[in-house]
C-alpha positions in Angstrom: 54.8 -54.1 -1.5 56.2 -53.6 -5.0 55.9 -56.9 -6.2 52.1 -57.0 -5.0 51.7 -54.2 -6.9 53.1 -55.2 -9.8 51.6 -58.7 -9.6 48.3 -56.5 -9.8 48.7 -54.4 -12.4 50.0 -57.7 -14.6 46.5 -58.8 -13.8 44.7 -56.2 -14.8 46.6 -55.8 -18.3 46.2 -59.7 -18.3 42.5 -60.0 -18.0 41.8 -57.0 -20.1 43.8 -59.0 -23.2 42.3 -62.4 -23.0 39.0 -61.3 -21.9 37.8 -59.8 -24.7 36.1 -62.4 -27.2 35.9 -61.5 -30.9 32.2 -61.7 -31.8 31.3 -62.3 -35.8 29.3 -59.5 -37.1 27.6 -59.6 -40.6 29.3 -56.8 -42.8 26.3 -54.8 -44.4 26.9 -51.2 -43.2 27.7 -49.0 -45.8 29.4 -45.9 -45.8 28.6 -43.3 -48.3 31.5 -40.4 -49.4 31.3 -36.8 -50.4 32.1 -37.8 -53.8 29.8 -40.3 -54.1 32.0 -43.6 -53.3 30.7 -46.3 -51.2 32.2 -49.0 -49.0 30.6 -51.9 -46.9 31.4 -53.3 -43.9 31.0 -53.2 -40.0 30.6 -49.6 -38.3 32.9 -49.7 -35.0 32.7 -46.0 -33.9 32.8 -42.7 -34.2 35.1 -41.2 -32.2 37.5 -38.6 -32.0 36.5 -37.2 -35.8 36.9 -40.8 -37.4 34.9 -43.5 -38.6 36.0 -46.7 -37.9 34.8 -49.5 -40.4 35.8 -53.0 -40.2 36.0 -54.3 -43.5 36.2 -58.0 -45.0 39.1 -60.1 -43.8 41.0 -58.8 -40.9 41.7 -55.3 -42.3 40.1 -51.7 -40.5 39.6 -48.4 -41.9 39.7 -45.1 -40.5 37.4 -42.7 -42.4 37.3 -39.0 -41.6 34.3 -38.0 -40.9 34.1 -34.7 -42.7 34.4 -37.2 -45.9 31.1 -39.2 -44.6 27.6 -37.9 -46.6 25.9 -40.9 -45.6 25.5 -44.1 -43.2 22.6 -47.3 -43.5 22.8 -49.4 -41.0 20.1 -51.6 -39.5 22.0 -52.3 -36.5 20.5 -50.1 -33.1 23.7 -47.9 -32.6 23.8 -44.8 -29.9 24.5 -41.3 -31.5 25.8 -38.4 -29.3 25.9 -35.1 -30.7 27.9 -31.9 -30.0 24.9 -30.4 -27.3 25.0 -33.7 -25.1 21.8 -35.4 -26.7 21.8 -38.6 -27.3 19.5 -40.8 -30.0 19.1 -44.6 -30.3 18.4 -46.6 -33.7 19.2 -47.7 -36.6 20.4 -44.8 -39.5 20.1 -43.9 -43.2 21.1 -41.6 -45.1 18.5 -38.3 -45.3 17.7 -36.8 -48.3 19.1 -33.6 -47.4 22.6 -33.0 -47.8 24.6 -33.1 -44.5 22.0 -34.5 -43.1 21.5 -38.3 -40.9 18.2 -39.6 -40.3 18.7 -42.1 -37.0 15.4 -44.0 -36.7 14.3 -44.0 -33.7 11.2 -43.5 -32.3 10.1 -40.9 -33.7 12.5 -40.2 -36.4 14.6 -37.8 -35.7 17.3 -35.9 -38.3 20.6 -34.8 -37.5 23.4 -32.8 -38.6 26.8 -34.6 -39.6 28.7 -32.0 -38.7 26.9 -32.3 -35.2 27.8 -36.0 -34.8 30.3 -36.6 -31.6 30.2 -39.8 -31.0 28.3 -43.3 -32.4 28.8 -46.7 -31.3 26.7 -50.1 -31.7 24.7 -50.9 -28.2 25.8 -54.2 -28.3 24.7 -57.0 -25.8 27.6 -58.6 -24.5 29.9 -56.5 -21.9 33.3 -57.2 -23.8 31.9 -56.1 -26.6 31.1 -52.7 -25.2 35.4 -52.6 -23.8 38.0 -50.5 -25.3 41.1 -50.6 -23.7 45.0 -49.7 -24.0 48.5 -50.7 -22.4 52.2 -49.4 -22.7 55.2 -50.0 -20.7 58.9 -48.1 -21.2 62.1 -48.9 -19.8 65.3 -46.6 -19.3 69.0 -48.0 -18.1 71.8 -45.3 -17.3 75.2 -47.8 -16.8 77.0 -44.6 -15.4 75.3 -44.9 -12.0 73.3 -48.3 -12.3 70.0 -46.4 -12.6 66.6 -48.6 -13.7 63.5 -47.0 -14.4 60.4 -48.6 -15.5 56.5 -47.5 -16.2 53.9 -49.6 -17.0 50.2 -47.8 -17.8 46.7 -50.2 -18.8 43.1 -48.9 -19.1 40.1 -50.3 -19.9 36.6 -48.8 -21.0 33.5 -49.2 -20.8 29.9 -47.5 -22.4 26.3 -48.6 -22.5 23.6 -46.8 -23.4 23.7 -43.9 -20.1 26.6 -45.0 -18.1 30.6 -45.1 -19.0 33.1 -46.6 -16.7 36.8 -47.2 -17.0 39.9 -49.4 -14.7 43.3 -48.1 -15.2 46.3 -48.8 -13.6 49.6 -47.2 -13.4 53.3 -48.4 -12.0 56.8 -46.5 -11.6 60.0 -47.8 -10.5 63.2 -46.4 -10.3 66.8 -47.7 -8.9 70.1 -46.1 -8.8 73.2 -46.5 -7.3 73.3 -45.1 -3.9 69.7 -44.2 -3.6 66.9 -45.4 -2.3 64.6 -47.1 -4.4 61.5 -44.6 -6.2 57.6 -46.2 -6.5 54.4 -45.0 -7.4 51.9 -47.2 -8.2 47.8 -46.4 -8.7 44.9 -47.8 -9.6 41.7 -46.0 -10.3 38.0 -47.3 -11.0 35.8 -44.1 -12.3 31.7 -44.6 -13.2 29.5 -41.7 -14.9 26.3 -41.7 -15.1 25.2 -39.6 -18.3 22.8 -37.0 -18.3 20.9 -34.6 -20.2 23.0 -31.3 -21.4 26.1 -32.8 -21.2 25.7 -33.2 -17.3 27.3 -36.5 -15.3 26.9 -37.8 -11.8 30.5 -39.3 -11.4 32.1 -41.6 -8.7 35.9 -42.8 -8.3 37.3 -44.7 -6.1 41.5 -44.4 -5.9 44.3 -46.7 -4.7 47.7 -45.5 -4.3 51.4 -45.8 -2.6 54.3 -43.1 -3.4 57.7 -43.7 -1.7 59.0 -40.0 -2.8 55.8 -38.6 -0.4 56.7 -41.6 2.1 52.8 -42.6 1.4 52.4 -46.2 2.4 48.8 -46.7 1.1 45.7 -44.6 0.4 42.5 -45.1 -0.7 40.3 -42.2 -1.6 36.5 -42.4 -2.3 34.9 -39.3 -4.7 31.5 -37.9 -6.1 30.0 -35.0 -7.9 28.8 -32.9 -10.6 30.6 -32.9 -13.8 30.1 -31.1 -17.2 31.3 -31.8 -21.0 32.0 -28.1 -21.5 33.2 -28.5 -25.0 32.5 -31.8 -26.7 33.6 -31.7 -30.2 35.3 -34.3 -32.9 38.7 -32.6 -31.9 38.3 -31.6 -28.4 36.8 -32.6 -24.9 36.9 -30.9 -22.1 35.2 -31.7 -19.4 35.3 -30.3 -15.4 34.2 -32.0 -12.3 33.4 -30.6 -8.4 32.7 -32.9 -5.4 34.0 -34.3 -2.0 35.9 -36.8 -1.6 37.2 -38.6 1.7 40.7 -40.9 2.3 41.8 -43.0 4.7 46.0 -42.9 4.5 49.0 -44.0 5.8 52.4 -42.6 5.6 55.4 -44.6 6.5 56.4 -44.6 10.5 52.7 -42.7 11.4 49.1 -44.0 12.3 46.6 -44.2 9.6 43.8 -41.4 9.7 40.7 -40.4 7.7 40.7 -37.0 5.6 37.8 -35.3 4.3 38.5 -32.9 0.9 36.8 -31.4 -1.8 37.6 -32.2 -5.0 38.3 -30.4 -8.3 39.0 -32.0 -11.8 39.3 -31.0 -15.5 40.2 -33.7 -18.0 41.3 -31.9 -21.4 41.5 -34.2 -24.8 43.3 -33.4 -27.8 43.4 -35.1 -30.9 45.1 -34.6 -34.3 44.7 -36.4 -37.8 47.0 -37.5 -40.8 48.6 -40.0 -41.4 49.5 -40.9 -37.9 46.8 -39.9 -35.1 47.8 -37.4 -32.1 46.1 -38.2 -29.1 47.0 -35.5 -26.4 45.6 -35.8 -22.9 45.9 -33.6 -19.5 44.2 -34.5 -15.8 44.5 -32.0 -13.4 43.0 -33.0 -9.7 43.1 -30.6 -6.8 42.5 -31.8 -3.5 41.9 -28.8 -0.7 41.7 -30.7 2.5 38.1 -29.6 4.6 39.9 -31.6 8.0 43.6 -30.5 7.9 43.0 -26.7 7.0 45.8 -25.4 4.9 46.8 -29.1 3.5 46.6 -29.3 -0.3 47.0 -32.5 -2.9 47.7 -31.9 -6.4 47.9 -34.5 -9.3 48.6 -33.7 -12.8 48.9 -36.3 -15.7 49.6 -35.2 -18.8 50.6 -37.7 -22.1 51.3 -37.1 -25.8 50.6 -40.3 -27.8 51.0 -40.9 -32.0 50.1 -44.1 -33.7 53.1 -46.0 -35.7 51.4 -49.0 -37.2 48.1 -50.3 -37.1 47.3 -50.5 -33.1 50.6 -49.7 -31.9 51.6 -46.3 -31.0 54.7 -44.2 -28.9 53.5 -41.8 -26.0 55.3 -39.5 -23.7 54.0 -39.3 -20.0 54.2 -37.0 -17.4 53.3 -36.8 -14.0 53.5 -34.6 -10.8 52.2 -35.6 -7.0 52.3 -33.0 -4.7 51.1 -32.7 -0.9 51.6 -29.6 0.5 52.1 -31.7 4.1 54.1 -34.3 2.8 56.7 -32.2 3.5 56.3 -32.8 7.1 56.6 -36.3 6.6 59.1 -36.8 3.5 61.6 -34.7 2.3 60.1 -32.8 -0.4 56.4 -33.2 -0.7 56.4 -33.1 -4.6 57.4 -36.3 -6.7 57.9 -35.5 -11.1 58.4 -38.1 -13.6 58.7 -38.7 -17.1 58.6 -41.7 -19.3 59.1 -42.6 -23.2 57.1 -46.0 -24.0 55.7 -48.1 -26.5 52.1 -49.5 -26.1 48.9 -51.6 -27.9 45.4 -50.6 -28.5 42.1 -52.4 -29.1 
């Protein structure tokens, strides 16, 4: 079972690397500072407070984007501001200061400061993928123990849906002790709405040997919300149902019914290196075993190093509040330093 998951997660990570492929775009954007400066290139995105310019050559720039006074661009790019709304079209600078003019139809003028997110609609699907992996490794000679985690997510955003795969594998051996694993794989869609209101759907795979889960697959909807949707913070909250069918070692598998409950709370930091901090917290009241309770938390702190490399420190905690009738324990913690890519 641990090889088959593993043989999936190395397809996922493989497919997301040598799917993407690089598209030539002409350079001609140009980026206007506070103090008057200009460069030209290719507008990537806005995200997370910085600009991010591809420039002649190979080389990328990160621009904060307090700095920016002005973008023209002829290319249709997607602009998301701090309320939810979203505007299509190609942008120029306005001649009021701290102003945008995005040209859509009608015109319509925005507020730097306002700006959340932009990004090119492009027409190709890899082009519109964003996607990470990282793996760490730990070896203890005192008691033969062997740890590995391996994390890879890709994304996805078009003009009124985003979507993103991700895949996640422990494994621990010691001397003496039975062998740890915990692997998952999760596919979530949003549809975007008005107000910074979604209609989102997950569907979840996942085996735990520390909650002597054999398998589950878990099927979820609902509301969610972008409470606070700024270049520095997002935090967004989510209600539905959700149903599973499971299987825990030695039993019969069964179908569970829940509601769900999820807040997703982003972090990031700038300087010289970027600080990306990011917290999941699912709940999982069970509606056909009254009483029962599932709770996942994942938590990571991750800093660039060089270029698209960066170090992260994860953290995870699976708890089942029946497990225990099933496993000894009911809760399963782990934490992992690694090294991963981004593109």
């Amino acid at each position: 079972m641990r090889k088959q998951w593993a043989l999936l997660l190395i397809s996922l990570v493989g497919g997301a690397l040598l799917g993407p492929i690089p598209v030539r775009a002409q350079k001609t954007d140009v980026v206007t500072f506070d103090n008057g400066n200009t460069i030209v290139g290719e507008i990537k995105e806005l995200e997370r407070g910085q600009l991010r310019v591809k420039l002649d050559g190979a080389s990328t720039t990160y621009i904060e984007w307090d700095r920016v006074a002005g973008i023209l661009t002829d290319k249709l790019m997607e602009v998301e501001l701090s309320s939810g709304a979203r505007h299509y079209g190609s942008m120029r600078p306005s001649e009021r200061p701290g102003f945008l003019v995005v040209e859509s139809s009608p015109e319509v003028e925005i507020r730097l400061d306002r700006a959340v997110l932009i990004t090119p609609i492009k027409s190709t699907f890899w082009s519109r993928t964003a996607g990470q992996v990282d793996a760490g490794f730990d070896y203890t000679k005192a008691n033969n123990n062997t740890s590995y985690r391996i994390r890879a997510n890709v994304e996805y955003k078009a003009r009124a849906v985003e979507g993103s795969l991700s895949g996640d594998s422990y494994f621990q051996n010691q001397d003496n002790a039975p062998e740890v694993t915990r692997n998952q794989g999760v596919l979530r869609v949003r549809r975007l709405l008005a107000n910074r209101w979604t209609i989102s759907g997950s569907a979840l795979v996942e085996q735990n040997s520390q909650l002597n889960l054999a398998i589950r697959g878990t099927l979820g909807i609902g509301p969610g919300r972008n409470f606070v949707r700024t270049n520095r913070v997002i935090w967004y909250i989510q209600a539905g149902l959700a149903a599973s069918r499971e299987r825990f070692e030695a039993s019969e598998a069964k179908t569970v019914y829940d509601i769900l409950a999820l807040t997703e709370l982003r972090w990031y930091l700038f300087g010289d290196n970027k600080t990306d901090l990011r917290l999941t917290v699912a709940a999982l009241p069970s509606l056909s075993e009254w009483g029962r309770v599932r709770l996942n938390v994942d938590g990571s702190f991750q800093r660039d190093i060089v270029k698209d490399f960066f170090v992260a420190v994860t953290y995870y905690t699976d708890l089942d509040s029946r497990a225990g009738e099933m496993a000894e324990g009911g809760t399963d913690v782990a934490t992992s330093l690694s090294i991963g890519y981004k593109w």
